[in-house]
N, C-alpha and C positions, 0 to 999 in steps of 0.2 A: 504494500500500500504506500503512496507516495505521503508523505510527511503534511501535517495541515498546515496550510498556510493561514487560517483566520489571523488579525490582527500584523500579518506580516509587509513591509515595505520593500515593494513590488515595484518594476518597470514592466510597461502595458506599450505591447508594441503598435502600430497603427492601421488601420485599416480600414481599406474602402466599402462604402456599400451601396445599392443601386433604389431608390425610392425613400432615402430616408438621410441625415446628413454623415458623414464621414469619421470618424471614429482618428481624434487625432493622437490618442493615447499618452504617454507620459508615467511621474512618477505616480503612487499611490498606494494606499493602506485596502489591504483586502477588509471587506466587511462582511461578507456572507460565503458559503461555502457551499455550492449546491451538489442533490444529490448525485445530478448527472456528469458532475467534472469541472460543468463552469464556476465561475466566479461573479460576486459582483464588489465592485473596484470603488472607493472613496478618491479622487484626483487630489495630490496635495497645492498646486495652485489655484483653483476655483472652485474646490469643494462641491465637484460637481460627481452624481454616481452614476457609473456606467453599469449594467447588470448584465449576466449570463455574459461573462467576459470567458473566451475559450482560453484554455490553459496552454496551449500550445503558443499564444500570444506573451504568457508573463515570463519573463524572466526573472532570474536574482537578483538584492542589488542591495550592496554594501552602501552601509550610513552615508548617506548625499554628502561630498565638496565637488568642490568647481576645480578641476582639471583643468585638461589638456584644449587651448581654444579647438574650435571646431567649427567647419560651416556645416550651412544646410543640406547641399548636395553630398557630402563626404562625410568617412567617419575617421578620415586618415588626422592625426594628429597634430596638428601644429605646435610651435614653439607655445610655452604659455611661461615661461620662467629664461630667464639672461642668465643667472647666474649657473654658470656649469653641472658642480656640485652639489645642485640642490638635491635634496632628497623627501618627498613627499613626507607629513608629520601623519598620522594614523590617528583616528580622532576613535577614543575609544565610546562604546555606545550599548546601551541594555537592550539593543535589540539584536535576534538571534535571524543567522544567514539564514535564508530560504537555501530551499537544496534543486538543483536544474528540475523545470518539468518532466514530467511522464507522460507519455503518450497515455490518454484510458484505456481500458481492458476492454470495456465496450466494445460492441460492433459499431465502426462507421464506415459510410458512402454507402449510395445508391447499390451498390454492389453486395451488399452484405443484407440491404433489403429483399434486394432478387433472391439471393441462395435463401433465405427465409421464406418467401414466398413459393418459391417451388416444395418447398416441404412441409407447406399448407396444403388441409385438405379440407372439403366442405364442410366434413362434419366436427370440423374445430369448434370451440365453445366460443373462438374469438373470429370477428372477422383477418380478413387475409390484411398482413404486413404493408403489403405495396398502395393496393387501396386507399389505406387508414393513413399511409404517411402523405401519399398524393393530397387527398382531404385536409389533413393538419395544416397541409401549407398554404392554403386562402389566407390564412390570416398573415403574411411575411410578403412581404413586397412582393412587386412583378420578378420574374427571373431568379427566384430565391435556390432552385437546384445550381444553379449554374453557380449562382456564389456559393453553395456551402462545398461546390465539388473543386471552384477553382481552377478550372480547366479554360477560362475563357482568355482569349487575345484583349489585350487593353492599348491604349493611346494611339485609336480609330483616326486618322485624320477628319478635325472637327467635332470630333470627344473631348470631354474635360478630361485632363492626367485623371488618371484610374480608372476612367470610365469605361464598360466592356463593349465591345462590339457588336453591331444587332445582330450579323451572322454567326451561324455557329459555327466551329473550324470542325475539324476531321474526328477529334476524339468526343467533342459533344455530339456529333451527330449519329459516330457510330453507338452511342450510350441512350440516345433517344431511340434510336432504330431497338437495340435491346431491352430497354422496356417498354415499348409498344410490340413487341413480341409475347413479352410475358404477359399485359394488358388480353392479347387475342387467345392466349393459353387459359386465361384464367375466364375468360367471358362462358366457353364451354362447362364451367362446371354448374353455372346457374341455369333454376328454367327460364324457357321460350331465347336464351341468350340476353334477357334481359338483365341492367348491373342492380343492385339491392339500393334499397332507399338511400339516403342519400349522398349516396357517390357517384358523382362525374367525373370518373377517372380523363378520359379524354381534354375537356376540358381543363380539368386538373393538371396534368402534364403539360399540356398549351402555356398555362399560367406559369409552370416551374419551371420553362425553358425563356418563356418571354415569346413564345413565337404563336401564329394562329392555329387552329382546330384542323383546318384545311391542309397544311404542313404535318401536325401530327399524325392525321389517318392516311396520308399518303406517301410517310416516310420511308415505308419497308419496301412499295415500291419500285420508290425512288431510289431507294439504296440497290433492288437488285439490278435494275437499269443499271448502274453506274458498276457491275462487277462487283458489288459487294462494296466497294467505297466507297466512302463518307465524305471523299473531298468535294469543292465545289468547283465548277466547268469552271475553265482558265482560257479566257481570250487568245485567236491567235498570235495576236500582235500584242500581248499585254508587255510592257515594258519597252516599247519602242514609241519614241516620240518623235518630232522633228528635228528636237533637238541632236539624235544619236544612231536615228536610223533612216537612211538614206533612201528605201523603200516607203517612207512615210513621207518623206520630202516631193519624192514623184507625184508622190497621189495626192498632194494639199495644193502644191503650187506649178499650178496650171496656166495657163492664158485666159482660160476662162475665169477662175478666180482672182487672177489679177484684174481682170477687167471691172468686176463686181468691186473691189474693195477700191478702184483709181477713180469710177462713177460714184460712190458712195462718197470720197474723201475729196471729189470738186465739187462736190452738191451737199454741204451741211444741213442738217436738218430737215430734210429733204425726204418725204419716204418711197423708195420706190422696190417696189417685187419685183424679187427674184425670175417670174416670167418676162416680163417687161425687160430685164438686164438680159435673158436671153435671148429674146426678139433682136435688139439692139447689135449682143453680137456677132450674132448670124449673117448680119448685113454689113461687119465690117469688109473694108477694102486688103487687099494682100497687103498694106504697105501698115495700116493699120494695126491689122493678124499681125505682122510682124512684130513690131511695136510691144503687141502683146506680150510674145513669147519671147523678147528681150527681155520686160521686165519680168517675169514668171525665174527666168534665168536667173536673173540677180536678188528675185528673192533666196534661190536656192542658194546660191552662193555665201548670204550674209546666216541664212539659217548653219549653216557646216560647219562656221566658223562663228557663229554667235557666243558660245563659252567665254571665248576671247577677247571677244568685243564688250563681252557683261564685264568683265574683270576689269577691264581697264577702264571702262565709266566709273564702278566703285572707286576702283581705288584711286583715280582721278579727285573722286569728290569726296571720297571717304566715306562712303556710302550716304550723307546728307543730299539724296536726290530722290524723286519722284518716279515710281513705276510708270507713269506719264512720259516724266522727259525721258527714261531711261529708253524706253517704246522706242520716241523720237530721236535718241539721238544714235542707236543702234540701226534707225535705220537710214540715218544722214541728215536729217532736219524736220522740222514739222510740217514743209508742206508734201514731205516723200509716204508714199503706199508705206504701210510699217510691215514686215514679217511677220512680224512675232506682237502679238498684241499684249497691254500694260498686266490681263489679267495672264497670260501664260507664262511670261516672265516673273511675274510676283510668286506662282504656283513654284516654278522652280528654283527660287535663288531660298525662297523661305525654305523648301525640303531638304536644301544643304546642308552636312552635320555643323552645329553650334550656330546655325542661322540665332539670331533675335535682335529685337528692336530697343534701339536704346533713343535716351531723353538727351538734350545737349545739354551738358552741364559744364559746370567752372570748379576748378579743385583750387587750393591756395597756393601759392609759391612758394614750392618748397622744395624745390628741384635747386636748389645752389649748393656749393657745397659747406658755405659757411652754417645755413641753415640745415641742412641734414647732418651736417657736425654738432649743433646744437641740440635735434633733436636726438640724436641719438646716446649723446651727452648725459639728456634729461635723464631716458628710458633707462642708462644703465645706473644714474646714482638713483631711478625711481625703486628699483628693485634691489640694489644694492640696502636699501633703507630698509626696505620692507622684508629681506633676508636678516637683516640685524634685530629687524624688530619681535620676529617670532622666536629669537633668542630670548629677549629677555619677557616674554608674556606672561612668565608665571608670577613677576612682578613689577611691570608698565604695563598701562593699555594703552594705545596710540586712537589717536582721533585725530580724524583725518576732515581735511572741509573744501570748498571750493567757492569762489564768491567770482559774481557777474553780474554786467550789467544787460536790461533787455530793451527796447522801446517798444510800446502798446498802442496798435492804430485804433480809430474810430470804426474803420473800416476799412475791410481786404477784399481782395477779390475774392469770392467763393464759387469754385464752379459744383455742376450738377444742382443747383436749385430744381425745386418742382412747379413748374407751373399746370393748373390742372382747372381750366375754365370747368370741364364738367362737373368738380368740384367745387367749384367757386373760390381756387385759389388760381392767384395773377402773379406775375412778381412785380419785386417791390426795386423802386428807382429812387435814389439817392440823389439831389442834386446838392450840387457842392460849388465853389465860385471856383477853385483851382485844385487840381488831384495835392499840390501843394499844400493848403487849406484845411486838410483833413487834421483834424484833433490828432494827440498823442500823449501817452504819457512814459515817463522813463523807471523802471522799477530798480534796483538795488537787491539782489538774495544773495543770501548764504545757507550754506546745506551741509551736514556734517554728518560723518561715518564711523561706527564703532564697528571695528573687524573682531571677528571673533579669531582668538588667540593669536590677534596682530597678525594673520593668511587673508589676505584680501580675497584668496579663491572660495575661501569656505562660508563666504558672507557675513552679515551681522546687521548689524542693526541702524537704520537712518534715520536721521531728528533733520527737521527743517527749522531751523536756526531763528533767522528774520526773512521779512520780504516790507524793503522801506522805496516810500515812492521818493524820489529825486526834484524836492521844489516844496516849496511852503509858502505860508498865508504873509500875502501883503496887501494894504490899504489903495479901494480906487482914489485916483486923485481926481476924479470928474466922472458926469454919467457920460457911459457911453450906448450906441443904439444900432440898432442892426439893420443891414442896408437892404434897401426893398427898390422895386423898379418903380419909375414913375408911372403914372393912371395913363401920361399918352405914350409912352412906351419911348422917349427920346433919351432914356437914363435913367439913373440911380439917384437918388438921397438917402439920405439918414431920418425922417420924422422924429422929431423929437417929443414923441406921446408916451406913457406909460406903457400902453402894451406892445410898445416896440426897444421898452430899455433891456439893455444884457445886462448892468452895472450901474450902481449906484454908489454917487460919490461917499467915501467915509467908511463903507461896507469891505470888509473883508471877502479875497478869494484865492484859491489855491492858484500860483503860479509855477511853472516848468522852470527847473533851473540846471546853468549847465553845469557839468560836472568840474569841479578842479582836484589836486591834493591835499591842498591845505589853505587858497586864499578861502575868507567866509566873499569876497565881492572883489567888482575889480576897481580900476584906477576910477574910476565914474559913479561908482557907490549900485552899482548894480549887482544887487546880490547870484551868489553861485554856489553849490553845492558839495561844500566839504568833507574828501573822503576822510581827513585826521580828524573831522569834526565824529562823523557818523563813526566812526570806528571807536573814538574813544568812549561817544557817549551809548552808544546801541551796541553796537557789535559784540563788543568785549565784554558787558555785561549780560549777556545772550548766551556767548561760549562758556563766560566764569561758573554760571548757574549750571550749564550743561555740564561741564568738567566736576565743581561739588558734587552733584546728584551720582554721577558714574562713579567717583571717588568711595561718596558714601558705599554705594550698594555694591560695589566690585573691589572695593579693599584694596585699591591696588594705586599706584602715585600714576596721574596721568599726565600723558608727555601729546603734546597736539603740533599736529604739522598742516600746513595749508598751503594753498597756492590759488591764485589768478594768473590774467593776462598781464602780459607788457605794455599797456594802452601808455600814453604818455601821462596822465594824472597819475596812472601808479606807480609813474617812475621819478616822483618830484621828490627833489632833496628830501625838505621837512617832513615828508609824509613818508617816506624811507626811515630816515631819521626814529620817527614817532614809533612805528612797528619796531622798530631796535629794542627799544626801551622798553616798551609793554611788553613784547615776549619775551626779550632777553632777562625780565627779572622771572621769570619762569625755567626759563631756558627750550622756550619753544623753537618752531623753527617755519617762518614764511616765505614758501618759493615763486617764482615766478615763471610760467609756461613756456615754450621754446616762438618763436615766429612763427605766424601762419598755421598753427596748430589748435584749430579750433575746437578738435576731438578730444584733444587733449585736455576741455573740460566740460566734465559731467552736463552744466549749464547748456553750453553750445550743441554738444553733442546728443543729449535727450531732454533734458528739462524744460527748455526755452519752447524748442517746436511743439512739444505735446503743451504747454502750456496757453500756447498761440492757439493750437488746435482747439483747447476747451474753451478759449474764450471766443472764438468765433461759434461754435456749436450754442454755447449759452446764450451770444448776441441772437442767434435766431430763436431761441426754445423764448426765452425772459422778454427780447427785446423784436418779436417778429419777423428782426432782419434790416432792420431799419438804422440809421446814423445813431453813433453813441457818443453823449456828452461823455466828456474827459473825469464828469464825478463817478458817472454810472459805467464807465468803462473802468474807472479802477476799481469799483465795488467786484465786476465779472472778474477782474484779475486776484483780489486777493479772495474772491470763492475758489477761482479754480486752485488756486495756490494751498487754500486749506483742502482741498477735495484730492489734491493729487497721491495716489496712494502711496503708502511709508515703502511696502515693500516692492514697488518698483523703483522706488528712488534708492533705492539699497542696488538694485541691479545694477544701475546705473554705475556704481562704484564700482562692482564687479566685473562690467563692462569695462569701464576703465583700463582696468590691469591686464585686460587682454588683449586693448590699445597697446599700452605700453611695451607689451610684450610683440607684437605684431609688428612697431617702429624698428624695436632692436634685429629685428629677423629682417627686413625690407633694408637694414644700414642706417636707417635715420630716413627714407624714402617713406612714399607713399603709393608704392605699389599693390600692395593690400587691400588698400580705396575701388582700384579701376578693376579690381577680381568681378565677378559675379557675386553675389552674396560676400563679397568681400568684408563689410561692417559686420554678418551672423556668426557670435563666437557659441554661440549655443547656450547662454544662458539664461532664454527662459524656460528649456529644459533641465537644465542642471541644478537650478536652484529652488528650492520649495519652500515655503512656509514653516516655518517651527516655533510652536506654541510652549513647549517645556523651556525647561530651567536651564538642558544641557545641550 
């Protein structure tokens, strides 16, 4: 008997299925144990349960840390640690290994129904096996034999990845074929040939294969037509195009079809039949006919050699061109007959292996060699710290933090809105005097990390520190009024009536101020926004409390390191200067990110965009979708800021270290970036949720 897994911490592998959603699997805590072998699975990131989970699915899996990075497509290993030497720490844990699955002892497959069903006899006290399972299955999606047999071809051109193919291939068909044999075997032992109340086997099978009634009672047939096999007729020319087979070239390009496509392409929009274009060329002249069968010619010609000709428009333009121009310029210009049309070209360059479509993007500069000296710099005293650090864990904890600055629009662009007149939803238009014009506000956060046992891979736990807006309340010095058109439409004024004032002289209101180091204003008495100021009066008493609190309850002395950008206010004497002083009587330590490194913090690299994200989501849900004043736009920014979950902001730091780790392997480059899944180190698999003490 296989060992019970109840209450045991499981990896649940994934799997597709057809009529219902997709089974993405992950880590989790078995909570039921059924009798038939399955499982049913607790998820430890969303606490979601999967039930009648197959066993053949779970595997073992020693107390969760975060490894070795990883993307999505691979399980191959990448670098996750600089330091040589290092040697993974073993986190001890009161939970006991799972032992590898067992196959059940059960009967399974279609195959193990049929041998049971032959060894049925009428006067069973039960009805027949095949029957009863055929019936069982109404209630399981369409096509449900085919999944639990797993025999189906998947990634159908114009399938979703997983999805299986409507045909059947050769081993489902010879499997339908034998059980509609046993179906005809068994009909004989009932009277008149009638099947018993209520089973519709035929139908039945239809439903467990996905295919019609008509295919089912005609399959055996079909099958002995074909010699006994299950494959399907193969075209004779299947696999010859124009592109490769010079037999296909003959019989596409003709004189006649050139003529059709040269009449169609001097007559735009123009509709004229196919009879009509042969009328026409029937009564060409020889010299004409000729004409013809020159261009007919030179289509073949550019068809032989089209490979050649795709290649070099790609990589001419680097693929940043249109299956249009592409058409066109393969075949000499736009007003030339094309060969090969935008759509058969687009069929074949996308069938290419590693074809896909990418977005133009901008990466930072950091291709010099000063700056991938610097990055690489970072990455190796990053880990070089955090190797020292899990030396000493059983008495420091290290807190780690990140601080940045964001700016918050009134208004972004959002695509996919709904407009749904049968609904009675329109969309909504925003007018504005200048895209300049639009409100803004500037935030200020900070976000700090407790690693458990000083391993950044093993996770721990995130506090969001502060989140400070950037501008304070000053006095209007006059009313001011908001500008409206004139009644004959020659211009603008300002009305100076009450319900056209923004501001009243005397009255207080929040102003946007720019950021400096340390001026509080400048030469002109224009106030600006003091990072020596906000550090010494917020910041520092945000972290002191955080660092107490962990002290108290972790008994242990805590040592904090941080880092930002190199923006120029964070590099002003004074304000250098000030951070000296404050940490240095702690003996903390505050670094500063490498150039153009903007992965390199937490903020940039997850925090900012998903935060961007929720407040456009909330502007629509709270605010309809409509312009946001700069008070009700920072109310949405510090909801979403309290709403943003602790343990994805924990990932984040997790992420981190596999940045850092990914820098030191690319040299200080950013090769890692232009991969495929290049950013996916795998840890929203890797990491779970943990509610205990240990």
């Amino acid at each position: 008997m296989p060992p019970p897994l109840f209450g045991q911490l499981v990896h649940v592998a994934p799997e597709n299925f057809v009529g219902r959603p997709n089974s993405e699997g992950g880590n989790g805590f078995v909570k039921k144990d059924h009798a038939d072998g399955s499982f049913d699975i607790t998820y430890c990131m969303d606490g979601l349960v999967e039930k009648n989970v197959n066993r053949l699915r779970i595997t073992s899996l020693n107390p969760l840390v975060t490894t070795a990075r990883r993307t999505n497509g691979t399980d191959v290993a990448r670098p996750s640690l600089l330091a040589p030497s290092h040697q993974p720490q073993q986190r001890s844990s009161p939970l006991t290994l799972t032992q590898p699955p067992t196959p059940p002892t059960s009967p399974r497959g279609i195959q193990h129904i049929i041998i049971q069903s032959r060894d049925w006899s009428k006067y069973d006290c039960h009805p027949n096996p095949l029957l009863v399972h055929l019936r069982d299955g109404r209630s399981k999606p369409k096509a449900w034999l085919r999944i639990d047999e797993g025999d189906y071809n998947k990634y159908e051109k114009g399938k979703k990845k997983g999805e299986m193919k409507s045909h059947l291939n050769e081993l489902e068909n010879n499997k339908l074929v034998t059980i509609k044999h046993e179906l005809e075997r068994i009909i004989h032992f009932f009277d008149r040939g009638q099947w018993p109340n209520g089973f519709t086997p035929h139908a039945d099978l239809a439903y467990a294969y996905g295919v019609s009634v008509r295919k089912v009672r005609h399959c055996v047939n079909s099958h002995l037509r074909k010699n006994g096999s299950g494959k399907r007729k193969v075209r004779h020319d299947a696999g010859k195009t124009i592109l490769n087979s010079p037999e296909m070239r003959q019989k596409m390009y003709t004189p006649y079809n050139y003529f059709k496509k040269l009449q169609r392409k001097n007559n735009p929009g123009v509709s004229i039949r196919d009879n009509e274009l042969k009328e026409a060329y029937d009564k060409l002249d020889e010299h004409q006919l000729h004409e013809m069968k020159l261009g007919a010619e030179a289509e073949k010609s550019i068809a032989a050699n089209i490979v050649s000709e795709i290649k070099t428009a790609l990589q001419k333009t680097n693929g940043c061109i249109s299956w249009e121009r592409l058409a066109s310029f393969i075949a000499g210009g736009e007003n030339k007959v094309q060969p090969v049309s935008s759509i058969t070209l687009a069929k074949y360059v996308t069938a290419t292996e590693g074809f896909r479509y990418f977005v133009t993007q901008t990466l930072p500069q950091c291709t010099t060699e000063h700056t991938k000296k610097w990055r690489k710099r970072w990455s190796t005293n990053f880990h070089i710290f955090w190797e020292g650090a899990k030396m000493v864990a059983n008495k420091v904890q290290v807190v780690y933090f990140h601080i940045d600055e964001k700016w918050f629009y009134s208004l972004v662009i959002r695509m996919h809105n709904k407009c749904v007149p049968a609904l009675g939803v329109q969309g909504v238009f925003n007018r504005i005097h200048h895209k300049n014009s639009i409100d803004k506000t500037l935030a200020i956060c900070a976000c700090a990390f407790v690693p458990r046992e000083n391993d950044m891979r093993k996770g721990g736990n995130a506090h969001k520190l502060t989140i400070t807006r950037c501008g304070g309340m000053v006095e209007a010095k006059k009313d001011s009024y908001k500008r409206v058109q004139k009644p004959d439409g020659s211009g603008f004024h300002y009305p100076k009536v009450p319900e056209n004032r923004l501001r009243k002289k005397g009255e207080y209101y929040f102003e946007n101020w720019e950021i400096t180091g340390s001026k509080v204003c400048d030469k002109d008495g224009k106030s600006k926004f003091s990072l020596a100021k906000w550090i010494a009066d917020t910041f520092m008493k945000d972290l002191l409390d955080l660092c107490r609190d962990l002290e108290t309850k972790l008994g242990k002395r805590i040592h904090v390191r941080g880092q930002w950008d190199n923006a120029s206010p964070h590099t002003e004497h004074f304000l250098l200067a000030l951070i000296a002083e404050l940490f240095g009587e702690y003996g903390w330590v505050w670094t500063t990110q490498p150039a153009n490194s903007p992965l390199t913090n937490i903020m940039d690299a997850a925090i900012f965009p998903a935060l961007a994200k929720m407040v456009s989501g909330l502007q629509g849900v709270l605010a309809g979708g409509h312009y946001l004043h700069c008070e009700v736009l920072w109310q949405l920014v510090k909801k979403a800021w309290d709403d943003y979950p602790l343990d994805r902001l924990a990932r984040t730091f997790v992420h981190h270290s596999q940045v850092a780790a990914a820098i030191y392997a690319c040299d200080g480059g950013d090769e890692f970036v232009q991969e495929r899944n290049g950013l996916s180190f795998g840890v929203r698999k890797a990491c779970r949720l943990d509610y205990g003490d240990g």
